[in-house]
C-alpha positions in Angstrom: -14.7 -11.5 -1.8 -11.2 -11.2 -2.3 -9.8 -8.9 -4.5 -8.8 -4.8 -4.9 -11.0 -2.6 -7.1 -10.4 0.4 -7.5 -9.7 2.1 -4.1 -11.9 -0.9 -2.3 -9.3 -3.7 -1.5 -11.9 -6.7 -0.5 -9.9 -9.1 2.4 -11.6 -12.5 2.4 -11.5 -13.8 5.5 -14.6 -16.0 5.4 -16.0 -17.4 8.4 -17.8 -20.2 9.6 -19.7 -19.3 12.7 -20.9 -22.1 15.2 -24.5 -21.7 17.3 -22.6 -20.1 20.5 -20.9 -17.8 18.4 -17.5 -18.9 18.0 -15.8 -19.5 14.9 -15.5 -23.0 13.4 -13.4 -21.8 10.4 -12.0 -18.6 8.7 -10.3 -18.4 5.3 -7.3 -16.8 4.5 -6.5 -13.0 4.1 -6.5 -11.4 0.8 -5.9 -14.9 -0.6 -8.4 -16.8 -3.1 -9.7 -19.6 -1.1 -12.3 -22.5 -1.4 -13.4 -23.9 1.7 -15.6 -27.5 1.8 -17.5 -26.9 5.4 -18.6 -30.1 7.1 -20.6 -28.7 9.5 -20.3 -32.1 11.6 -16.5 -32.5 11.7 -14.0 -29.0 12.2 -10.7 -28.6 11.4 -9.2 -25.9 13.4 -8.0 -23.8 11.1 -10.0 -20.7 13.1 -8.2 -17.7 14.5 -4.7 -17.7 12.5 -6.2 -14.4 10.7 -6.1 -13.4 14.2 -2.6 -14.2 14.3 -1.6 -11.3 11.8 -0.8 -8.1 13.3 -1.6 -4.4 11.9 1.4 -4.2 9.7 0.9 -7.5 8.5 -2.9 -6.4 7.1 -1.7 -3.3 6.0 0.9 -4.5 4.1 -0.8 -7.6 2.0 -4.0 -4.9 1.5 -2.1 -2.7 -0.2 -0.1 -5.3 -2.0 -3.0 -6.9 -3.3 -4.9 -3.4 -4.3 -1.5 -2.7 -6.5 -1.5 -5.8 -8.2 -5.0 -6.0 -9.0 -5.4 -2.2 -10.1 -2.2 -2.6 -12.4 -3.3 -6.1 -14.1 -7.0 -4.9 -14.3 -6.1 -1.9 -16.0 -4.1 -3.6 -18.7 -0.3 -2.7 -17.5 2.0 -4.9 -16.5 4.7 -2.9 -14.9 5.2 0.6 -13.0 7.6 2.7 -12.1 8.3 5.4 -9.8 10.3 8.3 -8.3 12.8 7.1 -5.7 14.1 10.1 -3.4 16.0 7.9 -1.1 13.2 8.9 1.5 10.6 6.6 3.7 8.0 6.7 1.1 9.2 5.9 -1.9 11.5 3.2 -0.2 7.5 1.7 1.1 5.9 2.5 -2.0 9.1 0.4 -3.8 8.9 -2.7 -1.9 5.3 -3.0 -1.6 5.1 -2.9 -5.9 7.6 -5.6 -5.6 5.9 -7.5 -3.4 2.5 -7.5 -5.5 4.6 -7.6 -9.2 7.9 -8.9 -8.8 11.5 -7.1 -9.2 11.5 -7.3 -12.9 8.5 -5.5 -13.2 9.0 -2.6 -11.3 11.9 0.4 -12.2 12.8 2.9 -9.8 14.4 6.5 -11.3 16.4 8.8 -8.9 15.9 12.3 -10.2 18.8 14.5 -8.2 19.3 18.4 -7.9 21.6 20.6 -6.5 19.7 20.0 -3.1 19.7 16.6 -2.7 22.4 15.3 -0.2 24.8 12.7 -1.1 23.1 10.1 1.7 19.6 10.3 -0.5 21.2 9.4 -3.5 23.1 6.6 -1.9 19.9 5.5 -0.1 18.1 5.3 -3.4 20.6 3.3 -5.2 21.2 0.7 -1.8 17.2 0.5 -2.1 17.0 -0.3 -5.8 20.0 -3.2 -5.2 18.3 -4.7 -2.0 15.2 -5.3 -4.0 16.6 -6.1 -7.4 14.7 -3.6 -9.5 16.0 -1.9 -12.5 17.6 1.4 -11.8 17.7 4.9 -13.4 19.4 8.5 -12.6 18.3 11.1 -14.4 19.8 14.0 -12.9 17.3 17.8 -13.2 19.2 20.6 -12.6 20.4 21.3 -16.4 16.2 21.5 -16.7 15.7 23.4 -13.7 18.5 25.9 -15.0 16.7 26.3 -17.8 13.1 27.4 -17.0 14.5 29.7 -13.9 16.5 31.3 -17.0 13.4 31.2 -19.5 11.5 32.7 -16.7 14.0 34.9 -15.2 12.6 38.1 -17.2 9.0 37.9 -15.3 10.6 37.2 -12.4 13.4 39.9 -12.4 14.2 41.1 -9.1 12.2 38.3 -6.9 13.8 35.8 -4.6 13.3 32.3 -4.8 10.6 30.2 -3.0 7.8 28.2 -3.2 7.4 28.6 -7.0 11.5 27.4 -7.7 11.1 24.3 -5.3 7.5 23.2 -7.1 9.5 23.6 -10.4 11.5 20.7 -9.6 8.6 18.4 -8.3 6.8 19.4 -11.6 10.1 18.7 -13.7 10.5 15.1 -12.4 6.6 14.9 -12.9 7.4 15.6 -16.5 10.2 12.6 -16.7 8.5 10.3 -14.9 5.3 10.5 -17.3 7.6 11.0 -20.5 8.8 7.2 -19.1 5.4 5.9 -18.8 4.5 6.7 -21.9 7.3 5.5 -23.2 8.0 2.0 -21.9 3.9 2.0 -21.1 4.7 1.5 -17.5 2.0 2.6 -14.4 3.4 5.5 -12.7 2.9 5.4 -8.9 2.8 8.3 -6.6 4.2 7.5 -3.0 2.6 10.3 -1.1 1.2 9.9 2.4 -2.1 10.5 3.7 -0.1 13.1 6.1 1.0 15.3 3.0 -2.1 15.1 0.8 -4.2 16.0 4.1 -2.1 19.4 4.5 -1.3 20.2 0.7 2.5 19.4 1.6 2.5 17.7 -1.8 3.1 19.3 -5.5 0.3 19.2 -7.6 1.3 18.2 -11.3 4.5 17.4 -9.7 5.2 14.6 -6.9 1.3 13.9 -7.2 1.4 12.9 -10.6 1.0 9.3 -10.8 -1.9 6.2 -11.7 -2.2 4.9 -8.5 -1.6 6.5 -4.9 -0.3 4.0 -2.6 0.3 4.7 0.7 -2.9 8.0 0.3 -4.7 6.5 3.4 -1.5 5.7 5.4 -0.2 8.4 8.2 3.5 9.8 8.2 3.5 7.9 11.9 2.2 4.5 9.8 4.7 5.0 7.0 7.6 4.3 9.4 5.9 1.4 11.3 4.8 -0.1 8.2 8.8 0.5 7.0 10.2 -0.9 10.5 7.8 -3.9 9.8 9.5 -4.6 6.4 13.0 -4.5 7.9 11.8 -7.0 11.1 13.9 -9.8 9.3 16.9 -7.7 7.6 17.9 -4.8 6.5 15.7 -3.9 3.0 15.3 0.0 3.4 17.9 1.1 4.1 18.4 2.4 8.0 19.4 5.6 7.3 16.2 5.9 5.5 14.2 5.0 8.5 16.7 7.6 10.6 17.3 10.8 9.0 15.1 13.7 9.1 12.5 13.6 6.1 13.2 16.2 3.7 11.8 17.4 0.6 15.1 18.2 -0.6 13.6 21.0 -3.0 15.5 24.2 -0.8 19.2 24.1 1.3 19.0 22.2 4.3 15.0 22.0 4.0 13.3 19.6 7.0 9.6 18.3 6.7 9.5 20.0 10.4 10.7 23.6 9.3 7.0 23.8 8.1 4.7 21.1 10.0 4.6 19.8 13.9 6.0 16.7 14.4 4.5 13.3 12.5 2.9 12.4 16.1 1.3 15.7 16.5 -0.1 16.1 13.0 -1.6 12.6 12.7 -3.4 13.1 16.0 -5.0 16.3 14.8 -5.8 14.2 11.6 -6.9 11.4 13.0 -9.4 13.6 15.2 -10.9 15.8 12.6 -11.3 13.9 9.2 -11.4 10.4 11.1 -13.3 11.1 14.3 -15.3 14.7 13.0 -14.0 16.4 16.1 -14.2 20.2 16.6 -11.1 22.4 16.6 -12.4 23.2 20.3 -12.6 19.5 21.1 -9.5 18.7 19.4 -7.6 21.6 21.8 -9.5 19.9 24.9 -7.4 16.8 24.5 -4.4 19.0 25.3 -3.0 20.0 21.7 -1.7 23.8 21.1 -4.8 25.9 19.8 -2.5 27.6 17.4 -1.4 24.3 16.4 -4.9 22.6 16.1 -6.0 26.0 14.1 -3.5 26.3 11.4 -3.4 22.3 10.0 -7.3 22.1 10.1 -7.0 25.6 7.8 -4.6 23.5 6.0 -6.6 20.6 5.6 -9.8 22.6 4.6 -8.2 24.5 2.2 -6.5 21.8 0.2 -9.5 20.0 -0.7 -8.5 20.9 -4.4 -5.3 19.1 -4.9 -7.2 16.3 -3.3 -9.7 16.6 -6.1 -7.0 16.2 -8.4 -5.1 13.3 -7.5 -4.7 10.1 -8.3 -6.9 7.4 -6.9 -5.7 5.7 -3.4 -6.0 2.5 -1.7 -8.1 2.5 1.6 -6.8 0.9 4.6 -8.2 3.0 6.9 -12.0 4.0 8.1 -11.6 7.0 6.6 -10.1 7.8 3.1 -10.0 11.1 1.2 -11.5 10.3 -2.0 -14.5 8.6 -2.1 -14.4 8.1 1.7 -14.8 12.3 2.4 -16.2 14.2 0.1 -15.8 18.2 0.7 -16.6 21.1 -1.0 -13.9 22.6 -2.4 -15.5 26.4 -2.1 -16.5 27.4 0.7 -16.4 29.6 3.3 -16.9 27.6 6.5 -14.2 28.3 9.3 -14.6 26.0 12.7 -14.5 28.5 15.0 -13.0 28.0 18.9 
């Protein structure tokens, strides 16, 4: 089968397997194929799937799961948010790749915190790929509900609450545009984020489709260094810089999780691999470390619940891939 339904993105491949073992002949990758077998004369055709490395795969499964959820459910278009980060830049070129330029629209959604080199990332992504291009700047909104609000919240600093407002205000655009043009809204959130809860809910997780759910921050920029092997379509300083929410002054992803590397281990060995916090500390990670992201990743079960559906690359999606409780009480103990 051949084919993305749902979060399921079926890869072809069919083989044709000779007595010893060996194959005779393999179809293509997530490509409709009809083979006539004569099981007396081979053409060689075996092993190019073989050929394909990691990125490769990754890349045409989630191009084919886009443009088979977006057709099968009726739309013919999508948009989304472009930060001038990694994974919007991803999420961007892979709807291209599985729609076409003219059907995809990227909107830059600035505020006072976003830097000068985001912005100008966002706009030399939308030219590189040719897709229509929108700014639609939010702090006259965010002005507005802080001042709305500012009698319940007289005499308490900012935080948390003022930078989801602004994930939760571009939500708001982004859905007034896909009801208005009748456009798919995608999310571009990674599997990293969604596993800690570094992600808004009813804000950046507001979307029809989650495409890159299943792939690892670490993933994100080899999938994104894959894309550029030939030239320069994210742009480098994308690839670069820091990655940033942009939602405080001089915010960095790292001011409040460990390093990608560090984070998608621990990830990889507790929801992939069902090892114990003890177990995961054994292989030489920091037990305060290994302690806080799988409290993270435990307690977050309920903006997992919530979001949008994702496309499966790996063994082990959240979705319908792990399915926790969303009370409960359970701590791993050391």
């Amino acid at each position: 089968m051949v084919g993305g339904n749902d979060e399921l993105v079926f890869d072809g491949g069919s083989l044709v397997v000779g007595a010893e073992g060996d194959i005779k002949l393999e179809g293509k990758l997530f490509q409709s194929q009809n083979l006539i077998v004569n099981p007396t004369v081979f053409t060689l055709e075996a092993k190019k799937n073989h050929a394909l490395i990691d990125e490769e795969k990754i890349f045409k499964a989630l191009s084919l799961g886009v443009k088979d959820y977006v057709e099968k459910c009726g739309f013919k278009s999508v948009l989304l948010g472009l930060s001038g980060g990694i994974d919007s830049a991803l999420t961007a070129v892979i709807a291209v790749d599985a729609l076409g330029a003219s059907n995809v629209r990227g909107v830059a959604m600035p505020s006072e915190f976003s830097s000068q080199g985001s912005k100008d990332d966002a706009r030399e992504l939308a030219v590189h790929l040719g897709i229509q291009y929108d700014e639609i700047p939010i702090q006259s909104g965010f002005e507005s509900i802080k001042q709305s609000l500012s009698p319940v919240f007289l005499g308490l600093k900012d935080g948390v609450a003022e930078e989801n407002m602004q994930a939760r205000l571009r939500g708001v655009i982004l859905m007034g545009m896909s009801n208005k043009f009748g456009s798919l809204l995608l999310t571009t959130g990674n599997k990293s984020e969604l596993a800690v809860g570094y992600c808004t809910l009813y804000g950046d997780m507001c979307g029809g489709l989650a495409v890159l759910s299943d792939l690892p921050k670490t993933m994100v920029y080899r999938l994104s260094e894959w894309v550029n092997r030939h030239q320069v379509v994210i742009p480098v300083s994308t690839l670069t810089k820091p990655p940033s929410a942009e939602l405080r002054p001089d915010q960095k992803d790292q001011d409040s999780l460990p390093d990608y590397e560090i984070l998608d281990a621990i990830l990889q060995a507790y929801v992939v691999d069902h090892r114990s916090a003890g177990e995961i500390v054994s292989m030489g990670y920091d037990q305060a470390i290994v302690t806080r992201i799988i409290r993270l990743i435990d307690m977050n079960e309920y903006k997992r619940r919530q979001s949008a559906p994702g496309l499966k690359v790996t063994t082990r999606a959240f979705g319908m891939g792990r399915r926790v409780p969303i009370a409960q009480r359970y701590r791993d103990k050391l």
